[in-house]
N, C-alpha and C positions, 0 to 999 in steps of 0.2 A: 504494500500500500504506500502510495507517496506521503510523503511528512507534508506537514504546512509548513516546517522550515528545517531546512539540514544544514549547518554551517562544518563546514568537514575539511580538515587542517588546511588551514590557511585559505578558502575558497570561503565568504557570503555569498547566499541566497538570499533573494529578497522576503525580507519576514511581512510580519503584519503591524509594520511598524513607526515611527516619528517624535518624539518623545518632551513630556514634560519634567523638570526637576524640581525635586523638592527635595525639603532638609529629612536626614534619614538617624541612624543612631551617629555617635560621636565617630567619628575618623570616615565615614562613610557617608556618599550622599546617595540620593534614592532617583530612579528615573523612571516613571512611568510611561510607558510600551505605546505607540498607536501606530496609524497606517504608515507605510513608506519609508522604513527603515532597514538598514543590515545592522549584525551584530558588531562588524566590521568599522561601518561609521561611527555607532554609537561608542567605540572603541577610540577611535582617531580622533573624534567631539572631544571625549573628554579624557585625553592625554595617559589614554591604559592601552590595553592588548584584549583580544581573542579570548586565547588560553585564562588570564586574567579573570574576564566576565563570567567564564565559565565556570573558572575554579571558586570566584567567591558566592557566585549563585545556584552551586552544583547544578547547571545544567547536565542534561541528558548527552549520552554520547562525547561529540566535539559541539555542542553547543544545538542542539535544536528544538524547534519548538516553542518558541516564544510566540506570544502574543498577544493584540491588541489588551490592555488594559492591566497586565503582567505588571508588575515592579519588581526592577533590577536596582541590585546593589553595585553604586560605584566606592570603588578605592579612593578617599582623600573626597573632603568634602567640596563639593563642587564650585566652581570660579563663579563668581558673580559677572553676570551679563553684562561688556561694557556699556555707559553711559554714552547716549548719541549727541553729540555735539549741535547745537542748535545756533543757527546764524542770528544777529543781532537783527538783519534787517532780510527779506527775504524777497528780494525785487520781483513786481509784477511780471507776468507771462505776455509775451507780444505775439500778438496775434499774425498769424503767416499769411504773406501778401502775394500775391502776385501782380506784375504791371501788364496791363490792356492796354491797347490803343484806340482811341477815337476821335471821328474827325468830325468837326464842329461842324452844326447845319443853321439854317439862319433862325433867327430867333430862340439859338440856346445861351445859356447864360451859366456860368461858376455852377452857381448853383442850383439848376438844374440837373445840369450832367451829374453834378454828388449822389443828388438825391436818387438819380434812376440808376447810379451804379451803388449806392450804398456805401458812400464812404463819404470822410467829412472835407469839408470845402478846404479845410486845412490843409489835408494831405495832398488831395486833388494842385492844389496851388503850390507845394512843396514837391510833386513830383516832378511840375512843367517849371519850378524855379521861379515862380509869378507872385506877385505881390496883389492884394486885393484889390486894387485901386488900377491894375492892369486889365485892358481889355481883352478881349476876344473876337474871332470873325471864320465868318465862313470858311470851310475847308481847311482850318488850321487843325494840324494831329495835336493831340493832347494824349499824352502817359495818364492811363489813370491805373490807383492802386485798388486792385477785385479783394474784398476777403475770401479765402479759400475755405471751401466750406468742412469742416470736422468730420473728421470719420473717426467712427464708432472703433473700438477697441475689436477686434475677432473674439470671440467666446473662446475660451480656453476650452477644447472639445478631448480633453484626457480621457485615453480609453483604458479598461481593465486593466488591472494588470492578471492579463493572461494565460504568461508564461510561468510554469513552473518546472526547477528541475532539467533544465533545457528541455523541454514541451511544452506546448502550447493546447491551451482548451477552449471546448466551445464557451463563448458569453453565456448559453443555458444553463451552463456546468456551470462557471463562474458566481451567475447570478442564483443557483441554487445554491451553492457553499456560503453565499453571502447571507443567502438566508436564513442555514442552518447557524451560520456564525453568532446573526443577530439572536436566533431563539437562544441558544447555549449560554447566551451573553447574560442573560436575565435570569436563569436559572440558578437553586442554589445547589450547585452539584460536591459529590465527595473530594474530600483533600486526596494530595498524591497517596499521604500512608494509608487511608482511606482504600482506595484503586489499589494498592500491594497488593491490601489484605484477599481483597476481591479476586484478583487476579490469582492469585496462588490456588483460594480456592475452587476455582473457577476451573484451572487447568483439571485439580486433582480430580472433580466432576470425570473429566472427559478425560482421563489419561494420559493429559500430556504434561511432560516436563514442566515443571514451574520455573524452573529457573531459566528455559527455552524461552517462557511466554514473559517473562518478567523483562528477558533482554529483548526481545522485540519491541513490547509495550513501551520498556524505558527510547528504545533507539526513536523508535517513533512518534512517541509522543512527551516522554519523559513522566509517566503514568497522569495525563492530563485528558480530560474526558472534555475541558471546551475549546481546544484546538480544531481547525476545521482544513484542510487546504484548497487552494485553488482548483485541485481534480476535484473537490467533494469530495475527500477523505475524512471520516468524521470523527471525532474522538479517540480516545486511551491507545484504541490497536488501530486509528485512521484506516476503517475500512469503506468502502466505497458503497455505493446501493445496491450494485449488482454480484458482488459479492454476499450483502445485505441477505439478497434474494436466496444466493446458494444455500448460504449458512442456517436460513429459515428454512428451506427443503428439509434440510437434515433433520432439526430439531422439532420439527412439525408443530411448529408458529411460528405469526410474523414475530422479528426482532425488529425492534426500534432503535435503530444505532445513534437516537439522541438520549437514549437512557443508559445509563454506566454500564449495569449487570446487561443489558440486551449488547451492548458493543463489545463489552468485553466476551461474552457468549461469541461472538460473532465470527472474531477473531482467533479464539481458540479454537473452536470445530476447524474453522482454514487452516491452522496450523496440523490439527489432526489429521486431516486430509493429507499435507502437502508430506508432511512427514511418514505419512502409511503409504504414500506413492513415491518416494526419493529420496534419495541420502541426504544428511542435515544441511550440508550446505547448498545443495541442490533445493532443497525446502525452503530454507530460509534466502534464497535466493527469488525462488515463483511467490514468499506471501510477499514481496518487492516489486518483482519486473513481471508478476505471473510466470507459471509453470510453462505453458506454454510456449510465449514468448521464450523464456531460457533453453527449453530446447528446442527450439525452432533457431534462434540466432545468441545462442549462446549469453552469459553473460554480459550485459553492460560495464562500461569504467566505474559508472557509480553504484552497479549493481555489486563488485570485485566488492568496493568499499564498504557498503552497508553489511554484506555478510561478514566481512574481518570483523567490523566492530560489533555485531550482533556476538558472533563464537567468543569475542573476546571479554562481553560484558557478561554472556554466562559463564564463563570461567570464572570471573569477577564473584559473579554473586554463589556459584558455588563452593567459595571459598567463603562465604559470608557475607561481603559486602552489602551495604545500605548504604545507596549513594544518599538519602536524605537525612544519617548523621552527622 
């Protein structure tokens, strides 16, 4: 299943991200997560690293899975925003001219011509170098200055962002995951130790490895059930609808993959499957790029990647580990 953010040594992804600062505990300041950000920038913003972000926030894996409304701890309490220098005096905006020509017919006058071109008898007289007490006559050209008329700014026409993971999806896709983002958003869902406990027991339900489904869950989502991605990967084990569908075959009901215990269900059964039909890393390779696709053309570069760190985080937690102490 695709993550809503995979930051994977030294490479951002674009998160769900842009961010507010506040004050956080003492040596630390605090930043609040929103659209349009890499972990990357937020990094280089505020004078830390990667690794850094990750290590003092235990993210998940090399950093994934942040999210809108998330607060991250930065190292060193953060610089205050310089002061904008304001001018003492802030001279008026001149309106942009252009020079016309016209040639005098009888019975025009100064000011006449101003008025049918909309400019003042002053400029009119300052463009032809004339004094008001100057006449005028038939057939004479006169320079007159046109105001050029304002155009409207272009609407800034920002489209999705689309792309995830070098792929791109349909707006439908998109505009669904937005949607599921927003419901998740307002719900009050379980903490990460919360989703462990879930997850461990979830696997033993089904037979499978817990510390298999724990390193996925964390690679994935970092056991967070309101992460969403730009595929419409939903939650803890970001699994997709149609996957959704499968995993509801099995278990004979629908799963609702905006509910913890239904995603996490979800998830497990796919891992049951992939692992009763492949070897582990062949398994944990298809709940990624799909099975199919991995034997049809073989692993992908980031497909290589996801399974090292998946084998490596259940070694991790075989050994004990709790990335949330």
């Amino acid at each position: 299943m695709r993550n809503v953010v995979r930051v994977l040594t030294g490479i951002a992804v674009p998160v769900l991200a842009a961010g507010v600062i506040t004050a956080g505990s003492p040596g630390f300041g605090a930043y609040t997560v929103k659209s349009g950000d890499t972990l990357s920038h937020i990094a280089t913003r505020y004078g830390t690293s990667v690794r850094t972000l990750v290590a003092l926030n235990k993210l998940p894996g090399n950093g994934n899975a942040i999210y809108a409304g998330e607060v991250l701890k930065l190292p060193g309490a953060p610089k205050a925003a310089p002061k904008r220098r304001t001018a003492a005096k802030t001279p008026a905006k001149r309106s942009q001219l252009r020079m016309s020509t016209y040639v005098v017919k009888p019975g025009d006058t100064i000011s006449k011509i101003a008025k049918r071109f909309r400019c003042s008898q002053a400029n009119l007289l300052a463009a032809n170098r004339m004094r008001a007490s100057d006449r005028i006559f038939a057939g004479k050209t006169l320079r007159v200055p046109v105001k050029l008329k304002a155009t409207a700014p272009k609407k800034s026409t920002k489209k999705k962002n689309n792309t995830f993971a070098g792929r791109t999806y349909a707006d439908h896709i998109v505009a669904q995951a937005d949607r599921n983002r927003a419901t998740l958003k307002k719900r009050n869902l379980p903490t990460r130790a919360q989703m462990r406990t879930l997850i461990v027991a979830t696997a033993k339900r089904y037979g499978v490895d817990p510390e298999l489904a724990l390193a996925v869950s964390w690679q994935e989502s970092g056991w967070k059930q309101r992460v969403v991605s730009p595929a419409n990967a939903i939650g803890v084990m970001q699994v997709i609808p149609s996957t959704g569908r499968f995993s509801s075959s099995i278990v004979g009901r629908d799963l609702d993959l905006l509910k913890a215990q239904d995603n996490v269900t979800a998830g497990v059964v796919l891992l049951d499957h992939l692992t009763g039909a492949a070897k582990l890393d062949i398994a944990v390779a298809g709940y990624y790029q799909g099975l199919g696709g991995v034997r049809r053309n073989g692993m992908y570069p980031d497909t290589k990647l996801y399974v090292k760190n998946v084998l490596r985080l259940k070694g991790q937690f075989e050994r004990g580990w709790n990335p949330l102490k």
